[in-house]
C-alpha positions in Angstrom: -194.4 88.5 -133.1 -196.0 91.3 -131.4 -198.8 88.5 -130.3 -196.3 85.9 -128.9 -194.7 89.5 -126.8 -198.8 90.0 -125.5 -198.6 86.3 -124.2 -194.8 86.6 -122.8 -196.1 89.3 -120.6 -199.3 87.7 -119.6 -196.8 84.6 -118.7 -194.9 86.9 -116.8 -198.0 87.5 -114.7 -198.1 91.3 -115.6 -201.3 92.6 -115.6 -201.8 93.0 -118.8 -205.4 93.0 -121.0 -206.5 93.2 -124.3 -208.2 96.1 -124.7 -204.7 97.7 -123.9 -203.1 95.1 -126.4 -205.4 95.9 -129.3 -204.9 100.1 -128.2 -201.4 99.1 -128.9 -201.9 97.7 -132.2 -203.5 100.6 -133.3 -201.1 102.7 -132.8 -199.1 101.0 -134.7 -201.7 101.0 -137.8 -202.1 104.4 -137.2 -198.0 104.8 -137.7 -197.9 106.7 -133.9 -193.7 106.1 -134.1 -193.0 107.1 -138.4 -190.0 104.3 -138.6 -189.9 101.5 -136.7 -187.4 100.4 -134.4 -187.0 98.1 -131.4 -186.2 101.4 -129.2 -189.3 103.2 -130.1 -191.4 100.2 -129.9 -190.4 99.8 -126.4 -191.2 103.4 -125.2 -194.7 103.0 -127.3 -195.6 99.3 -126.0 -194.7 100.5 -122.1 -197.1 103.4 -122.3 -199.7 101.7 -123.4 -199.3 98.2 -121.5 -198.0 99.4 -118.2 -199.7 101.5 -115.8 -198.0 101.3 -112.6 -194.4 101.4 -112.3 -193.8 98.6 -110.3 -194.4 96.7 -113.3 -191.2 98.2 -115.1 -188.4 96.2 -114.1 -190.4 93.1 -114.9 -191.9 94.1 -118.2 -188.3 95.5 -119.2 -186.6 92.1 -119.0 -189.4 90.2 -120.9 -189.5 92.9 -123.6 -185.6 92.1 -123.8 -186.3 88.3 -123.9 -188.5 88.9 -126.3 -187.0 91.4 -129.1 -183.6 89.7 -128.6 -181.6 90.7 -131.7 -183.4 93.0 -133.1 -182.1 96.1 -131.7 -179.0 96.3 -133.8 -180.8 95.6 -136.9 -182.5 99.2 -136.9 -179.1 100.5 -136.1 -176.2 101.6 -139.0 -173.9 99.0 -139.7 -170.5 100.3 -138.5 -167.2 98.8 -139.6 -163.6 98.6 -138.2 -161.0 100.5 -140.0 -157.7 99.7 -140.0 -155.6 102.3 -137.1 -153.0 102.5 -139.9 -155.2 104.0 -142.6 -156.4 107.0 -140.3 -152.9 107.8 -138.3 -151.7 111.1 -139.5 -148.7 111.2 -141.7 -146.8 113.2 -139.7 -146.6 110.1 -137.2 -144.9 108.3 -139.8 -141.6 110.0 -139.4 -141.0 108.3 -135.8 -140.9 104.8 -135.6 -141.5 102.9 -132.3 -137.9 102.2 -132.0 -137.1 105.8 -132.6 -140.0 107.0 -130.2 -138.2 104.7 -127.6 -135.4 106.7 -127.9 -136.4 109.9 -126.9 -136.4 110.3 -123.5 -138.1 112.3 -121.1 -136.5 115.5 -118.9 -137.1 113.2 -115.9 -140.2 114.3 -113.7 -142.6 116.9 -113.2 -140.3 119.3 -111.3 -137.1 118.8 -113.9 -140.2 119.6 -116.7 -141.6 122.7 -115.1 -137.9 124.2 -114.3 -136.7 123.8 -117.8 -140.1 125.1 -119.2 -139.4 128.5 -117.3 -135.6 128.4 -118.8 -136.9 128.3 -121.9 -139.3 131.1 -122.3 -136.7 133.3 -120.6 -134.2 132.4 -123.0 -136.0 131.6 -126.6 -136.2 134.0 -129.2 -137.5 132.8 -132.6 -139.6 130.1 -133.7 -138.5 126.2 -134.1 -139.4 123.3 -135.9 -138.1 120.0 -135.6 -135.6 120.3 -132.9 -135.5 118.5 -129.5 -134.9 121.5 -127.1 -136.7 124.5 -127.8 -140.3 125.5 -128.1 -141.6 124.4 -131.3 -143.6 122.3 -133.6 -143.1 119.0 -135.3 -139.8 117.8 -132.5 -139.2 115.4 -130.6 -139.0 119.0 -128.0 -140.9 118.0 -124.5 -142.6 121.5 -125.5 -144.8 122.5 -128.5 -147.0 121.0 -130.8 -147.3 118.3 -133.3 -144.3 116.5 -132.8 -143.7 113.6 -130.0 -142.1 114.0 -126.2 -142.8 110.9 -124.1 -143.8 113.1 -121.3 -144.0 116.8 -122.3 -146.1 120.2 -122.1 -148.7 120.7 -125.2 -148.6 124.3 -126.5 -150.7 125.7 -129.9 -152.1 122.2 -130.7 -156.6 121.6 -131.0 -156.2 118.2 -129.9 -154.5 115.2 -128.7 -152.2 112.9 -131.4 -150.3 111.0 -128.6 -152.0 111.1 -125.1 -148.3 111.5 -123.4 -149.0 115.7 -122.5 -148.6 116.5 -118.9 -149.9 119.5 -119.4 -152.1 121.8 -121.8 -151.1 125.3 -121.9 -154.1 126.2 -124.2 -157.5 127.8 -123.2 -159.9 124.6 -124.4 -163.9 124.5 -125.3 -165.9 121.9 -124.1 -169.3 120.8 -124.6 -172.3 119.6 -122.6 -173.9 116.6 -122.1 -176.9 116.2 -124.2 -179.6 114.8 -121.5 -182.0 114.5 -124.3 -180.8 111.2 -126.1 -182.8 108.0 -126.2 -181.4 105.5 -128.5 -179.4 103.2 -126.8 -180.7 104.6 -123.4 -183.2 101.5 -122.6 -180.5 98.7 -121.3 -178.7 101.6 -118.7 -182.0 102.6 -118.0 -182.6 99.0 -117.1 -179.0 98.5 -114.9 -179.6 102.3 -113.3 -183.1 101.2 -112.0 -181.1 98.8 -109.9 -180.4 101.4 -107.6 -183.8 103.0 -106.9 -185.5 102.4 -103.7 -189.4 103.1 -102.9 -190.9 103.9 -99.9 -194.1 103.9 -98.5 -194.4 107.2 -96.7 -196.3 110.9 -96.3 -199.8 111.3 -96.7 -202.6 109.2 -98.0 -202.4 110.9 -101.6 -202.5 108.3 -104.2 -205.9 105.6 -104.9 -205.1 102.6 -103.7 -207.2 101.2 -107.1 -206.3 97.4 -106.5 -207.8 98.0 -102.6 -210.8 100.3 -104.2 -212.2 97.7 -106.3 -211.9 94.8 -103.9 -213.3 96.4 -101.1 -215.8 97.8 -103.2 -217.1 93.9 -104.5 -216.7 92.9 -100.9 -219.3 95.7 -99.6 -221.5 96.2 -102.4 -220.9 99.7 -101.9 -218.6 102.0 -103.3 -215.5 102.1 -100.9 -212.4 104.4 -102.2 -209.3 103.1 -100.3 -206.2 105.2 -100.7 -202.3 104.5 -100.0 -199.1 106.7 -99.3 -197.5 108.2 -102.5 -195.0 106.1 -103.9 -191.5 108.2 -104.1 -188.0 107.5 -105.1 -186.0 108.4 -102.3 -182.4 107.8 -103.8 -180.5 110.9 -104.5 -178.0 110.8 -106.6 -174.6 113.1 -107.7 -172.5 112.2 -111.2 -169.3 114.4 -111.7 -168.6 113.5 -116.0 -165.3 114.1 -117.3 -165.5 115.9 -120.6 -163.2 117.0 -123.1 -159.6 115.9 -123.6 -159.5 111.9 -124.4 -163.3 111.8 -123.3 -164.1 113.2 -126.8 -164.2 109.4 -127.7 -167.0 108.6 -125.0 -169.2 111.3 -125.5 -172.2 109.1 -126.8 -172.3 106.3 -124.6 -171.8 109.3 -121.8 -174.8 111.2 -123.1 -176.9 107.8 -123.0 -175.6 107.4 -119.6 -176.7 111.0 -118.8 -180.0 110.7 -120.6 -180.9 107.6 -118.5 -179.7 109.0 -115.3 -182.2 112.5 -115.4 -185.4 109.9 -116.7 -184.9 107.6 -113.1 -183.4 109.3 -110.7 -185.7 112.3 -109.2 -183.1 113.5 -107.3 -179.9 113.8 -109.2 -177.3 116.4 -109.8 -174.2 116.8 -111.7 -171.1 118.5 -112.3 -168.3 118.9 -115.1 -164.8 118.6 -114.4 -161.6 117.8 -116.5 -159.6 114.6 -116.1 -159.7 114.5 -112.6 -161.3 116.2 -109.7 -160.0 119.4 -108.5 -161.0 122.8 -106.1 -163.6 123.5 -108.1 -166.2 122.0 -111.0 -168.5 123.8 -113.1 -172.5 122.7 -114.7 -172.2 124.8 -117.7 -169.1 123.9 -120.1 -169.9 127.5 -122.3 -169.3 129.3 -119.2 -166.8 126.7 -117.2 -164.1 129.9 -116.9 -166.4 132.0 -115.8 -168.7 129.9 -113.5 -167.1 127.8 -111.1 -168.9 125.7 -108.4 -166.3 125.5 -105.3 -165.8 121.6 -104.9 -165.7 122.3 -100.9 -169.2 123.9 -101.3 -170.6 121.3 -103.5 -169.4 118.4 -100.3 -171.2 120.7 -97.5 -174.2 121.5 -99.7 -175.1 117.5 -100.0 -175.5 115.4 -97.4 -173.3 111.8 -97.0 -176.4 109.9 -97.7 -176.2 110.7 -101.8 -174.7 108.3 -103.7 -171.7 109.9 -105.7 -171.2 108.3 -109.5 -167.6 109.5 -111.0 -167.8 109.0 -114.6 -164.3 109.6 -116.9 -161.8 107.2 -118.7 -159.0 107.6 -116.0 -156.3 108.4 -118.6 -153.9 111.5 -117.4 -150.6 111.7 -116.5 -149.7 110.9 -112.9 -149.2 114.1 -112.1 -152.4 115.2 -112.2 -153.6 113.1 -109.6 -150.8 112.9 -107.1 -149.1 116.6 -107.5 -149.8 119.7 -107.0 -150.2 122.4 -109.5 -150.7 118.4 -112.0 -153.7 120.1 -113.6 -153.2 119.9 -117.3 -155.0 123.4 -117.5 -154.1 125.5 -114.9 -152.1 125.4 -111.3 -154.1 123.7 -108.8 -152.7 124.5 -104.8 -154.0 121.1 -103.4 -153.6 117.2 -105.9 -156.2 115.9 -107.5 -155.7 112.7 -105.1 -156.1 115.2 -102.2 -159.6 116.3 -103.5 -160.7 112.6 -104.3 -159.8 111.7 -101.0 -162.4 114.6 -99.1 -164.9 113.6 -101.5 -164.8 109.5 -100.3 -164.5 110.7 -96.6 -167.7 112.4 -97.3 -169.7 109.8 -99.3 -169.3 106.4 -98.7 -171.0 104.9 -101.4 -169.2 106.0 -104.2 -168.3 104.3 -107.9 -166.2 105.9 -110.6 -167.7 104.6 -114.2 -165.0 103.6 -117.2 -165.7 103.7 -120.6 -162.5 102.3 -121.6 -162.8 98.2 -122.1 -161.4 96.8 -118.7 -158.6 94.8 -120.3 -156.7 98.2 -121.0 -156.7 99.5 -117.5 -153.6 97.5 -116.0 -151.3 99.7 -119.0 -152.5 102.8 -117.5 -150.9 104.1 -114.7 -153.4 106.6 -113.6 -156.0 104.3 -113.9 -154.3 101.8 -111.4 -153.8 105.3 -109.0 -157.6 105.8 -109.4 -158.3 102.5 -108.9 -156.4 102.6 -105.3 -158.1 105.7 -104.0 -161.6 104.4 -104.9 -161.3 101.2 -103.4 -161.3 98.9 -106.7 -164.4 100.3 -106.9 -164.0 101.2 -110.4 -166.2 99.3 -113.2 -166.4 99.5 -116.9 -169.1 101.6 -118.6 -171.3 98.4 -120.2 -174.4 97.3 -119.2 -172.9 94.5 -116.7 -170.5 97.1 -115.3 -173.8 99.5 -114.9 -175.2 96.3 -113.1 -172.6 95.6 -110.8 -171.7 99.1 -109.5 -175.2 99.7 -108.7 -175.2 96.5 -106.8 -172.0 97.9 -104.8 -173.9 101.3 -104.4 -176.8 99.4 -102.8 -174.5 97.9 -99.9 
């Protein structure tokens, strides 16, 4: 196997030799990577067979050719378990014919006014009802119960997806930017969008031009080039917490892959969608706040600007004021969207939700309008593509 990969790559025409194959081989005798898999293999092979990055793009795709199938064989086999067996009991109570039923107050403004009735005029605790503040109702207000469009109060977590609202003070996490496995394919699709330039000073040995010039003279000539750097700079707002719980590893792939090729990237945190401000640290996303309006006069129009979130919310927090499921906003989320776009041009927002669900949702059909279409599924094809569209 690992001799018919040696001959795939000298087929390719990289220049590989082998002294470097046989370096490689020892490693592996030597057990350089304790258990094998495809992922560490790669990161282990490249080192020791590639030496100018050039050479990357091309040795990537015949190291995929070649160790087709293989990658999810090191992996844990995962299975698909039945929704029914994991829904909470406490769903079991309201049909979908009864959910249909229940009926919403009738818009955000109708929701916020009878919110403010309510805690002037309840005095005791509820359960079960369909007005007051309370828990396990069909109430637009509360926890645990069901409300087609309602405000979530004293509840850890979504059940239904259908709050407008979250009147709780939530924890996030970060972003690990250390992961690896599974990192190699986006890797791969992110490289896409780097661009090299020859430019600066004569600072890096030109070896190729060194040792031909040298055999041409008879003398030693040293020949050196411009430094090769990666002039693509790149900003990534990720959505986290909320629904995104679900995403958070291929997220922290995408993350991991992003800080390994792009020199100049930054990022921010924000919730659901963007608003006046975003944060970088999600222990201390209360107290730390990075002004959104500082953020778009701090980097210049020629970054390219990466959304990254599953686009599920209620419409209201994209298209109303004070929408924001956590606190009262003064300007929409659609508003802010729309200053960032005017500002960067080349601009993508990243789903991880499969593609065939997005018609259903009708924020994701809003977001889908502001940016253009230019929405694309987080997979390794939709990685593909909307580097292609940031390249235009």
């Amino acid at each position: 196997m690992f001799l018919n990969f040696f001959f795939d790559l000298k087929q390719a025409q990289l220049p590989v030799s082998l002294k470097e194959y046989l370096m490689l081989m020892e490693a592996m005798n030597k057990r350089v990577i304790k258990s094998f898999n495809v992922n560490d293999f790669y990161f282990l092979s490249r080192s020791a067979l590639i030496k100018d990055e050039r050479h990357l793009d091309k040795f990537d795709k015949v190291f995929g050719h070649s160790f087709k199938g293989l990658e999810n064989k090191s992996e844990t086999t995962e299975a698909e378990i039945p929704e029914e067996w994991l829904r909470l009991m406490g769903q079991k109570y309201l049909s979908d014919e009864e959910k249909k039923l229940v009926e919403s107050l009738g818009g955000w403004d109708k929701l916020m006014e009878t919110l403010k009735q309510r805690l002037e005029e309840q005095k005791k605790r509820h359960q079960g009802g369909s007005k007051w503040i309370g828990t396990g109702g069909t109430s637009p207000f509360g926890a645990y119960g069901y409300n087609p469009e309602g405000i979530r109060i004293g509840q850890n977590e979504s059940r239904n997806k259908k709050a407008v609202k979250v009147w709780d003070k939530r924890e996030f996490k970060n972003l690990d930017g250390d992961v690896e496995l599974g990192t190699r394919n986006i890797k791969v699709a992110l490289r896409r969008l780097r661009k090299f330039a020859r430019e600066g000073a004569d600072t890096e040995l030109d070896l190729d031009g060194t040792i031909k010039s040298t055999a041409h003279k008879g003398y030693i000539d040293v020949k050196m080039m411009p430094e090769r750097r990666n002039k693509i700079k790149v900003l990534i707002f990720f959505d986290v917490g909320g629904s995104m719980d679900a995403h958070v590893k291929i997220c922290e792939e995408l993350f991991s892959a992003a800080k390994t090729e792009f020199k100049h990237m930054e990022y921010f945190y924000y919730h659901n969608c963007l608003y006046d401000y975003v944060w970088k640290d999600n222990k201390r996303r209360y107290n730390e706040h990075i002004s959104t309006w500082d953020v778009l006069h701090t980097y210049p129009s020629d970054y390219k600007v990466i959304f990254v979130g599953d686009a599920e919310m209620s419409p209201y927090e994209i298209t109303y004021p004070g929408g924001s499921t956590e606190y009262w906003n003064e300007e929409s989320g659609e508003t802010w969207l729309s200053r960032t776009l005017n500002v960067y041009e080349n601009a993508i927002w990243l789903n991880p939700v499969p593609q065939q669900y997005w018609n259903r949702i009708a924020s994701t059909n809003i977001l889908q309008q502001v940016f253009s279409n230019r929405m694309f599924p987080l997979t390794i094809d939709g990685i593909d593509q909307a580097m292609r569209e940031l390249n235009k």
